[in-house]
C-alpha positions in Angstrom: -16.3 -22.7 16.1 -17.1 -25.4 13.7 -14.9 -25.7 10.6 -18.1 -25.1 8.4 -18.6 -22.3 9.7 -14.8 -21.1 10.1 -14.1 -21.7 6.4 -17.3 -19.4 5.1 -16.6 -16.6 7.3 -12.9 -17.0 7.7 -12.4 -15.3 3.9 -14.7 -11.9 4.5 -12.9 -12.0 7.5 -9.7 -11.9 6.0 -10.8 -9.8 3.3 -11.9 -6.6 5.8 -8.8 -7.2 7.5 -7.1 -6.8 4.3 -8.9 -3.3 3.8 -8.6 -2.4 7.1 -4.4 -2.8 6.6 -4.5 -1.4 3.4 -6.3 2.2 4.8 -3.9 2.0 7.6 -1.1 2.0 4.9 -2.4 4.9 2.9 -2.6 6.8 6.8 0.3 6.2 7.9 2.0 7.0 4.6 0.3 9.7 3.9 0.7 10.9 7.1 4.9 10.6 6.8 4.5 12.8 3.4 2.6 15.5 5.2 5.3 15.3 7.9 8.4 15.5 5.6 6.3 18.3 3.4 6.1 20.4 7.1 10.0 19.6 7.6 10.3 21.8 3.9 11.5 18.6 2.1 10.3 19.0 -1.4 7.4 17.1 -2.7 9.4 14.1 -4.6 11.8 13.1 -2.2 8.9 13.5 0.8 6.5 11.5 -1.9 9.1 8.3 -2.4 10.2 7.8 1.6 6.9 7.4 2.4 6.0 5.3 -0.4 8.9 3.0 1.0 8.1 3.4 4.4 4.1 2.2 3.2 5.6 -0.8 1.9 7.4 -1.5 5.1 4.0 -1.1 7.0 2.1 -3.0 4.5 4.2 -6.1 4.5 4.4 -6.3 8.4 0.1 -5.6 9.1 -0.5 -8.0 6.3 2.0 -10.4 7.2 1.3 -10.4 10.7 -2.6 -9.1 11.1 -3.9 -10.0 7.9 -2.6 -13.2 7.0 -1.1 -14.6 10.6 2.2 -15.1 9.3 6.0 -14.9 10.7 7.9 -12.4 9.1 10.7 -13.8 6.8 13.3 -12.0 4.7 12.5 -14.3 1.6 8.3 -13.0 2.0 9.6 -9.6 2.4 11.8 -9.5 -0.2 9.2 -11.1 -3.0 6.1 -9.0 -1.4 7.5 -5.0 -3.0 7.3 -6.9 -6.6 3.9 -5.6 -7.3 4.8 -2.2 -6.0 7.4 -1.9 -8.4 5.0 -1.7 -11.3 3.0 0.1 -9.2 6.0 3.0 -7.7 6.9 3.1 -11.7 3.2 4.1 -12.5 2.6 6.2 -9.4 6.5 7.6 -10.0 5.0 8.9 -13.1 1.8 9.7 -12.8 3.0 12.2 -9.4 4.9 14.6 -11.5 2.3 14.9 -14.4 -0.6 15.2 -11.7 1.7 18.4 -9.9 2.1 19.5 -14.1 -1.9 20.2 -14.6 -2.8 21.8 -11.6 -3.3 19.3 -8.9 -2.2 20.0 -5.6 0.5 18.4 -4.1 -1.0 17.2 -1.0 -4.0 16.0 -2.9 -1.9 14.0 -5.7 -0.8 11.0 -3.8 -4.7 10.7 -2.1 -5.3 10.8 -6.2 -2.8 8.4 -7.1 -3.8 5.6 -4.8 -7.4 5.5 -5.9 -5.9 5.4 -9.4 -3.8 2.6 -8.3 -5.9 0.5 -6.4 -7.6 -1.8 -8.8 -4.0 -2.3 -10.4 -2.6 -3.3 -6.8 -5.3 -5.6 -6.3 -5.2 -7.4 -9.2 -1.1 -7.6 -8.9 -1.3 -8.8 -5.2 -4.0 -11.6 -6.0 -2.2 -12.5 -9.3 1.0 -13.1 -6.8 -0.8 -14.6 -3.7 -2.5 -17.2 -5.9 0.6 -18.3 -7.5 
């Protein structure tokens, strides 16, 4: 393929792979929370493992998928900094969403579309640097 045309389609690419990893994160995390909810763990401790565990995923498909990199501790280790702001905001958010009403298999599907547009602009922010 020419470079011309690698270098225009090379960035949508990227950016639907990007999507692609980032609904394969909220599956497989969500998917862990439902598990450890079935196992009788209660909704907090269920809600932060796989929060972790998504992080784990995330950097490993993005790393490797996304952005066809080599896994290094020093990426891996920089990479959770914009999912600290965002646990601390979700970490809050989870217990007021269970406090009005919402269910608590529904609050983390509500906390992520609450979150995206904060990720986003945190992991460009970072990226960019």
């Amino acid at each position: 393929m020419p470079d011309s045309i690698r270098a225009k389609w090379l960035p949508a690419t990227e950016k639907l792979r990007f999507l692609v990893a980032g609904g394969s994160t909220t599956a497989v995390s969500y998917a862990l929370y439902l598990g450890l909810l079935a196992l009788d763990v209660p909704a907090m401790p269920a809600y932060v493992v796989s929060y972790v565990a998504g992080i784990v995923w995330s950097y490993t498909v993005n790393a490797l998928w996304v952005f066809r990199s080599r896994l290094h501790w020093r990426s891996f280790i920089r990479y959770p900094l914009v999912y600290v702001l965002q646990a601390i905001a979700s970490f809050a958010l989870f217990p007021f969403l269970l406090q009005i009403g919402i269910a608590h298999w529904l609050a983390p599907l509500l906390i992520t579309i609450i979150m995206l547009p904060v990720t986003f602009l945190l992991s460009r922010a970072i990226v960019r640097r």
